[in-house]
FIDRENBA-293190 format. One record per residue (C-alpha): residue in one letter; x, y, z. Coordinates in nm, 3 decimals, padded with zeros to 5 digits. Layout:
! FIDRENBA-293190
aa|u|v|w
A|X|Y|Z $
...
This chain:
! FIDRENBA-293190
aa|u|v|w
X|13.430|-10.295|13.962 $
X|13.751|-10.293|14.132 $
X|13.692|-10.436|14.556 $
X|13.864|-10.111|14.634 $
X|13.547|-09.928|14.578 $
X|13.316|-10.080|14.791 $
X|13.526|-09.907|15.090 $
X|13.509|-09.552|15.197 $
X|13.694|-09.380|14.932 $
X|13.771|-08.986|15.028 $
X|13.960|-08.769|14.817 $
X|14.161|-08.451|14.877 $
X|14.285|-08.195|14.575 $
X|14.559|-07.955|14.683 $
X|14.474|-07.709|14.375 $
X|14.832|-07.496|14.499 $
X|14.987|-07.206|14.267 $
X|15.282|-07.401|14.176 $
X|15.121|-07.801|14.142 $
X|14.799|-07.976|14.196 $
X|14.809|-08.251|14.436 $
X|14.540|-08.546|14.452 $
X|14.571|-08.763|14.713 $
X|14.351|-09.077|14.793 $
X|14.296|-09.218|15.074 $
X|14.050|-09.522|15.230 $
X|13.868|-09.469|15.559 $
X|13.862|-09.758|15.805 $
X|13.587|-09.851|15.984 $
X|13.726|-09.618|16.293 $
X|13.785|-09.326|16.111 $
X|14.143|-09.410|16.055 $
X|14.316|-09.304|15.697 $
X|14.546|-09.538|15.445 $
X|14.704|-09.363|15.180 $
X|14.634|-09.565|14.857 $
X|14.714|-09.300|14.583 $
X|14.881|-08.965|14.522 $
X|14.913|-08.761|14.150 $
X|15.096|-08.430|14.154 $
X|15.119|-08.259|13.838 $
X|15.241|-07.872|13.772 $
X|15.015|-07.576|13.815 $
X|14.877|-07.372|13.505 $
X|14.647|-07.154|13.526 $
X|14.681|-07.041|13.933 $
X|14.866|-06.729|14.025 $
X|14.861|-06.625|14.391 $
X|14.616|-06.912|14.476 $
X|14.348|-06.824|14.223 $
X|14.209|-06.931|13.922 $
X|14.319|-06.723|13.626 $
X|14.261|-06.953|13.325 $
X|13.984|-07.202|13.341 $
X|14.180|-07.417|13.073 $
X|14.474|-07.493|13.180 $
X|14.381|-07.567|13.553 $
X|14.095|-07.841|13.416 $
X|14.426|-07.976|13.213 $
X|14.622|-07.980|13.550 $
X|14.397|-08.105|13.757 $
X|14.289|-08.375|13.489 $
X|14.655|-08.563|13.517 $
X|14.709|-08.514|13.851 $
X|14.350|-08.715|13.896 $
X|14.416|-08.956|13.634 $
X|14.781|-09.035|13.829 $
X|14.625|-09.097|14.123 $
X|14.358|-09.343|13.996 $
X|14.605|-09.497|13.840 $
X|14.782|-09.579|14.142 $
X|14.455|-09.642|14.362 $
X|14.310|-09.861|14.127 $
X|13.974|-09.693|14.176 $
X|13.790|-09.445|13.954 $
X|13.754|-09.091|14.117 $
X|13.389|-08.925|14.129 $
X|13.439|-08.647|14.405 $
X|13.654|-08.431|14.574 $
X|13.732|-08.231|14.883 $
X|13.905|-07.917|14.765 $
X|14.105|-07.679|14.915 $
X|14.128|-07.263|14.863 $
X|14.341|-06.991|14.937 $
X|14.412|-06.681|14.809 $
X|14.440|-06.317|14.924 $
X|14.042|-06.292|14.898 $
X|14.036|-06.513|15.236 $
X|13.918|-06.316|15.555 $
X|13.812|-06.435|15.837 $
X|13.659|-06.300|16.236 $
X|13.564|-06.410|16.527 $
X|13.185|-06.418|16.625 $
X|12.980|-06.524|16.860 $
X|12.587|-06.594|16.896 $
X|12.341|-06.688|17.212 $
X|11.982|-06.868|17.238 $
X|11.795|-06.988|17.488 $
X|11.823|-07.379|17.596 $
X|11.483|-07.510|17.557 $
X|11.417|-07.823|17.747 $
X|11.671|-07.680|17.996 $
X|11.910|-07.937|17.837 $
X|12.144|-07.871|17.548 $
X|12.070|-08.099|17.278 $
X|12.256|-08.111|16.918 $
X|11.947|-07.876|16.792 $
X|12.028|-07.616|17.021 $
X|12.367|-07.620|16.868 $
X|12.265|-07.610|16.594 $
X|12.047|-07.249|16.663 $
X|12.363|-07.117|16.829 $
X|12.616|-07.182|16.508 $
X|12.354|-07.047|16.351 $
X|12.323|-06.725|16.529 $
X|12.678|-06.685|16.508 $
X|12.703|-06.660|16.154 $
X|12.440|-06.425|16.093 $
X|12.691|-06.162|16.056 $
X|12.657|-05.892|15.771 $
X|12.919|-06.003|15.518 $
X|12.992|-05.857|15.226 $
X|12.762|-05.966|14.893 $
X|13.084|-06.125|14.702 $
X|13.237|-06.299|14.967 $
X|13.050|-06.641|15.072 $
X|13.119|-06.841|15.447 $
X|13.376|-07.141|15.420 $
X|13.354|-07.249|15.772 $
X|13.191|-07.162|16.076 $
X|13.483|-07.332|16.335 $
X|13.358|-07.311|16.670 $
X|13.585|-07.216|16.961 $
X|13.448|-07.271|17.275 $
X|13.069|-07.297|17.440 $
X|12.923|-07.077|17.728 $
X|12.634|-07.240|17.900 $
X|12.499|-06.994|18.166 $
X|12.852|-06.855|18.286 $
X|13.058|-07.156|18.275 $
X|13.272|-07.042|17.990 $
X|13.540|-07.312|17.838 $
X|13.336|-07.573|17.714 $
X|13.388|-07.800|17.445 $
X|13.161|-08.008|17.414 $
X|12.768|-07.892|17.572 $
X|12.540|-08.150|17.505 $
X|12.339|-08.315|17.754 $
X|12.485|-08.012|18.009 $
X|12.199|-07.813|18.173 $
X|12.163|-07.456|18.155 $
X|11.912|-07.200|18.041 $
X|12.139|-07.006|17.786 $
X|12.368|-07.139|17.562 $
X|12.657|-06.916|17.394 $
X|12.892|-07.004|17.089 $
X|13.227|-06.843|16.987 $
X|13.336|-06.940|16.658 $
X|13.580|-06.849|16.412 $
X|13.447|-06.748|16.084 $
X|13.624|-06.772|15.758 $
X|13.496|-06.645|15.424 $
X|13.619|-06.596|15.069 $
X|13.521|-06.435|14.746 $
X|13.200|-06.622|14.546 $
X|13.384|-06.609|14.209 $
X|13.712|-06.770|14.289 $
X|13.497|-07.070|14.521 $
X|13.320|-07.068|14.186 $
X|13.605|-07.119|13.970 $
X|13.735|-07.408|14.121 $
X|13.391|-07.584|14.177 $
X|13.394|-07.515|13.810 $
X|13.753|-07.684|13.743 $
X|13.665|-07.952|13.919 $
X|13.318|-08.017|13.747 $
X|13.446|-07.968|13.410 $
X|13.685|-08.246|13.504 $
X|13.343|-08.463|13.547 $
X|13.388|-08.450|13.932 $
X|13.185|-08.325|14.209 $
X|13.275|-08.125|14.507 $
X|13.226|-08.248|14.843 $
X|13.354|-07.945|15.022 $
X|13.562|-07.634|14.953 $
X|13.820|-07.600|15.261 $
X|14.047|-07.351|15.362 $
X|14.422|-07.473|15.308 $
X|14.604|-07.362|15.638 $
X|14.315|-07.499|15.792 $
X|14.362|-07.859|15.597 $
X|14.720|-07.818|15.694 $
X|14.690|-07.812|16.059 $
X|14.525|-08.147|16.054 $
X|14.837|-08.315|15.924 $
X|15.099|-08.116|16.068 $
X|15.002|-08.026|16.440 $
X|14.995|-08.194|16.786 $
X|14.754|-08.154|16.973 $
X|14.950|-08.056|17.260 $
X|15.064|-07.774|17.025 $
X|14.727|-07.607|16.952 $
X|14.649|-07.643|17.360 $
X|14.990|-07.437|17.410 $
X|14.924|-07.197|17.136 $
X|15.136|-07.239|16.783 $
X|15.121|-07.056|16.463 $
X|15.090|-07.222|16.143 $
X|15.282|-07.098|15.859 $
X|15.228|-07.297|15.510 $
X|15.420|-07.171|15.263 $
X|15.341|-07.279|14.916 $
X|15.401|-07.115|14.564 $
X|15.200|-06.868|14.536 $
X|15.067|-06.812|14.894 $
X|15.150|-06.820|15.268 $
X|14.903|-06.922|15.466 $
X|14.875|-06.855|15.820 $
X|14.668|-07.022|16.116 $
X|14.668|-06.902|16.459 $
X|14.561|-07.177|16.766 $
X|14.502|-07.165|17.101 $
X|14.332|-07.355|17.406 $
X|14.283|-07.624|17.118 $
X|14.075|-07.372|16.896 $
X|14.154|-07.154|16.575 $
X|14.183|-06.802|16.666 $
X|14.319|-06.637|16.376 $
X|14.352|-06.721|15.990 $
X|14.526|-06.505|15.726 $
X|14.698|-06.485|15.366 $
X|14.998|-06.325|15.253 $
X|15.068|-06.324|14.897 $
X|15.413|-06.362|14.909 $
X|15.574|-06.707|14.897 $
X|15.804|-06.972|14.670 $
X|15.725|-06.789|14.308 $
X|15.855|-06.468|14.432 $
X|16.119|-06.576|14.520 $
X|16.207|-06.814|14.216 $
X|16.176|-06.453|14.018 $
X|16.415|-06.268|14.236 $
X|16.649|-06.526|14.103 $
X|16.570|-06.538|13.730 $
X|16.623|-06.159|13.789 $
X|16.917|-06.155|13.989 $
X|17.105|-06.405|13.804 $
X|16.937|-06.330|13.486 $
X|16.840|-06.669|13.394 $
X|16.525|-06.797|13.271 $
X|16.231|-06.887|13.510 $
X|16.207|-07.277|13.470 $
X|16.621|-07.293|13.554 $
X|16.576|-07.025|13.817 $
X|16.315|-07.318|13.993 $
X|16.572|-07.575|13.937 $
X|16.845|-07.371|14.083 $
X|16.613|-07.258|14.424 $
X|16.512|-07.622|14.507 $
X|16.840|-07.806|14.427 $
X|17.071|-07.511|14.549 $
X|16.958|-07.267|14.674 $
X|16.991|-07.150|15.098 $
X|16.818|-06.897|15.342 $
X|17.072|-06.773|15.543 $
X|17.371|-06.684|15.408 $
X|17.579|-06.797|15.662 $
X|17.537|-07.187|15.575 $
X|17.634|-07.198|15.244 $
X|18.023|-07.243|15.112 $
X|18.149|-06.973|14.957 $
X|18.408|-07.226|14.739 $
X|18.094|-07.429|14.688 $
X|18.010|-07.324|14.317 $
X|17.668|-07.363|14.026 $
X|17.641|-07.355|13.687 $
X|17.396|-07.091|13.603 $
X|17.238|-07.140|13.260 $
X|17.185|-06.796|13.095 $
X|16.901|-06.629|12.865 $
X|16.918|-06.730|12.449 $
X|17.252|-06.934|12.343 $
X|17.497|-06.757|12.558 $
X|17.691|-07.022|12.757 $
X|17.648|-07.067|13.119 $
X|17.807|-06.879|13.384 $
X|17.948|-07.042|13.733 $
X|17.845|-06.875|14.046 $
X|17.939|-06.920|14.418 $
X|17.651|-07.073|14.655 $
X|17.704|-06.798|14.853 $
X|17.602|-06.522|14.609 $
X|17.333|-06.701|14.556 $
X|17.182|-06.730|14.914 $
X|17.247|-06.328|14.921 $
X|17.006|-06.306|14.679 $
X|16.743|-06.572|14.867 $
X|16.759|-06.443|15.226 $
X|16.681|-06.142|15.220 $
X|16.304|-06.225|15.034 $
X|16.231|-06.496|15.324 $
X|16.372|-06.234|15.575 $
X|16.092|-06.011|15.421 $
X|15.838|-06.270|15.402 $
X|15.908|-06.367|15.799 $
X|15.899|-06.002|15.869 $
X|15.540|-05.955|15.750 $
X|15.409|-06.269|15.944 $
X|15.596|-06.154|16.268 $
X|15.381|-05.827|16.184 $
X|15.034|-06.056|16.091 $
X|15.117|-06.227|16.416 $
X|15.122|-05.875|16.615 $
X|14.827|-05.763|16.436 $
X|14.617|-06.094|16.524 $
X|14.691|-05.996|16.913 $
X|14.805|-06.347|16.979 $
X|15.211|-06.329|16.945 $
X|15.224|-06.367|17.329 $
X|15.027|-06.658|17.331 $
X|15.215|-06.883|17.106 $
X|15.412|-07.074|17.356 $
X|15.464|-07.376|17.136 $
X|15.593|-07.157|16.838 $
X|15.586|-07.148|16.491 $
X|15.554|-07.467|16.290 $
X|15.638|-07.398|15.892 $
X|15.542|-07.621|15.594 $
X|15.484|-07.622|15.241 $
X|15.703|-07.656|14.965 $
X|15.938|-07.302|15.021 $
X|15.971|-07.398|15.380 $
X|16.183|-07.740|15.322 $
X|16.510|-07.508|15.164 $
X|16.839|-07.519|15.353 $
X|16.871|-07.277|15.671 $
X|16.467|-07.141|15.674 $
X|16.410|-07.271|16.004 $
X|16.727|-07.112|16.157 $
X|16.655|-06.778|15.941 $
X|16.266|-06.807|16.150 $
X|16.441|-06.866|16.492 $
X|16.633|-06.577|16.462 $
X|16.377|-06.307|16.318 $
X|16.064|-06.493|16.552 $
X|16.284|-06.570|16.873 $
X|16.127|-06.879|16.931 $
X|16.101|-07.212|16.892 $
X|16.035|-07.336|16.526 $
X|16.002|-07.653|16.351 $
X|15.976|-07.794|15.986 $
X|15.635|-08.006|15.961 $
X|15.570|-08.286|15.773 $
X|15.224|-08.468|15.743 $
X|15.125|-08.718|15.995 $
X|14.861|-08.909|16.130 $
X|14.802|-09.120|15.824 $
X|14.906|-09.517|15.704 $
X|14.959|-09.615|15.374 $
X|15.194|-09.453|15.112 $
X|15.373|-09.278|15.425 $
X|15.751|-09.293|15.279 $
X|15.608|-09.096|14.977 $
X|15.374|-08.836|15.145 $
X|15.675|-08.795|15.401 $
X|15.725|-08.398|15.236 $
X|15.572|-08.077|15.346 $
X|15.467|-08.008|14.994 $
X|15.168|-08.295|15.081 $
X|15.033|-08.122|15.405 $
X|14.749|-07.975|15.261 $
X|14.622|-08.307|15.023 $
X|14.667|-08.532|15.333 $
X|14.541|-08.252|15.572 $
X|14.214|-08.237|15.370 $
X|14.157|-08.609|15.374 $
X|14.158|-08.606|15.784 $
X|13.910|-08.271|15.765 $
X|13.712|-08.457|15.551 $
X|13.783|-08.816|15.769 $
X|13.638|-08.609|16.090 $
X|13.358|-08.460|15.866 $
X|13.223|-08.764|15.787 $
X|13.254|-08.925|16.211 $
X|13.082|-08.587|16.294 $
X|12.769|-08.671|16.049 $
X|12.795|-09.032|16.142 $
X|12.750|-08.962|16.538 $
X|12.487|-08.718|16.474 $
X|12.266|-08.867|16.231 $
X|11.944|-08.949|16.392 $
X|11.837|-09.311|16.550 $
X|11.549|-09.419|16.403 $
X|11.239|-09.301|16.519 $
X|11.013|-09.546|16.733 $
X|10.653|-09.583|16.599 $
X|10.488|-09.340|16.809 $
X|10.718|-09.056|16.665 $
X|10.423|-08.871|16.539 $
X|10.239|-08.861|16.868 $
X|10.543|-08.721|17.055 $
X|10.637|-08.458|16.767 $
X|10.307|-08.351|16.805 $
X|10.323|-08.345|17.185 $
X|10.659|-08.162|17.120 $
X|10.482|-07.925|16.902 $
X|10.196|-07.832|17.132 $
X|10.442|-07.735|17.428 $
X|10.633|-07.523|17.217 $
X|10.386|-07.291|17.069 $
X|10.162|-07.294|17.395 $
């Protein structure tokens, strides 16, 4: 068996409209991440962030795997996963008990999560994460962390995020029938924000926008919490088809075209600058100015920011965005996006790319890996949380005092 093993191994698989991305990384002793493989491979099977064909997504995911044990040296057993899709809702809850030794302690936590989620949801949609956003114990309201803090009630606002059964289903089921398990199905804006955001940003209030293939995902923070989370389906493949359509050219040379070419804002591109535009069957190919084409790209991203500018209204939280909007993903890296978002947002925005991570850094160094590296620090701080509040062991007379314990309670 390959040394590598005997370390912390965590993996994260971007399973994204357009590619699958698996990313492996090794957890130090501190919680700290080094990036020791990456395989990408196209999507098939995915449209709009769901599973539509079982086959071809097991294929995809199975190279994209086999790439990155490849280059990790280390055979690949489980997986944290991330999901999006239009099926994604989310609210804010909130739940209350009653502090029992007059002390918070990680049970009464615990109880108060608890209440919080016991919200009626509906019967096909299942909870992803229950993120909590701040503590109340008595009236002191804006606490983080409660424990050891005395009080007689204890309040918990949290963020709730749920999705639909059969597509968490589906890709548990991709993943299995690629002889993996499942650690954890995560939401991807939410994986994102780990890699891409300061944390002086989420105090101020920013918006998350990832913008993938199929998808654009959106994550609202403020005061250092998730506030809002939603999914618009409109994104990169949309916007590939607008020019197959406009330019009537087949879809795989329409991609081409978009990444190596193609520019938001109409404004920054040439108009002597000029493409060769492959066309449908054996005619021959066709040159075209930049410009026409970035006629035909700006006004779909206009759209596209025009609906999160309206998501961002909706969520009641556009005021409170002080630190802006921070895009990544894939579609966000084209030519003149961030100054097409500056002037339809009017405020500050930057291009993200993922951070917080050693290792392969010159190769993750692209916004298309936010969500793979984002869901290896989710799953990094996952596994500190269970460390820190696994139990001690228990002294000999344990039994005497959980008996004790027992007695007081139920008399």
């Amino acid at each position: 068996m390959n040394p590598v093993q005997q370390k912390k191994m965590l993996v994260g698989l971007d399973i994204g409209t357009s590619k699958i991305v698996c990313i492996v990384g090794e957890m130090g002793v501190d919680g700290t991440i080094e990036i020791v493989g990456l395989g990408s491979h196209p999507s098939r099977g995915m449209k709009k962030g769901v599973v539509v064909n079982i086959e071809s997504t097991v294929q995809s995911i199975r190279r994209a795997v086999e790439e990155a044990e490849l280059m990790a040296g280390c055979t690949i057993h489980s997986v944290y996963a991330g999901i999006a899709g239009s099926h994604i809702q989310s609210m804010n809850s909130h739940g209350i008990v009653a502090v029992r030794d007059r002390e918070v302690t990680p049970a009464d936590i615990e109880r108060v999560i608890d209440a919080a989620q016991a919200v009626a949801i509906p019967q096909d949609q299942r909870i992803l994460h229950v993120l909590p956003q701040e503590y109340v114990v008595d009236n002191q309201e804006g606490i983080k962390e409660p424990i050891g803090m005395s009080g007689v009630r204890l309040e918990a606002k949290v963020h709730l995020v749920t999705g639909a059964v059969n597509a968490a289903q589906n890709i548990e089921r991709c993943v299995q029938r690629c002889g993996l398990q499942t650690d954890a199905i995560i939401l991807e804006q939410l994986a994102s924000s780990y890699a891409v955001l300061t944390d002086d940003e989420r105090e101020l209030g920013v918006c998350l926008v990832d913008i993938g293939g199929g998808t654009t995902d959106i994550a609202i923070f403020t005061e250092g919490a998730i506030r809002h989370t939603a999914v618009i389906p409109i994104a990169g493949d949309q916007v590939t088809n607008d020019i197959a359509m406009a330019l009537r050219t087949p879809t795989q040379h329409a991609e081409k075209i978009k990444i190596k070419y193609a520019c938001a804002l109409t404004q920054l591109a040439k108009a002597d600058e000029t493409i060769k535009v492959p066309s449908v069957g054996d005619r021959p190919p066709r040159d075209l100015s930049r410009q026409s084409l970035a006629e035909v790209v700006e006004p779909r991203y206009d759209e596209l920011f025009t609906l999160i500018q309206a998501e961002l209204r909706r969520s009641g939280f556009e005021d409170m965005v002080a630190a802006g909007i921070v895009l990544t993903g894939g579609t966000a890296k084209m030519e003149g996006v961030v100054d097409l978002a500056e002037e339809i947002f009017h405020m500050p925005v930057r291009l993200a790319r993922p951070q917080g991570v050693s290792g392969l850094t010159d190769v993750i160094n692209n916004p298309i890996y936010s969500t793979g590296v984002g869901l290896l620090l989710f799953a990094a701080q996952q596994q500190t949380n269970n460390r820190k509040n696994m139990p001690a062991e228990e002294p000999q007379d344990s039994y005497l005092s959980r008996i004790k314990d027992w007695i007081k309670v139920n008399f």
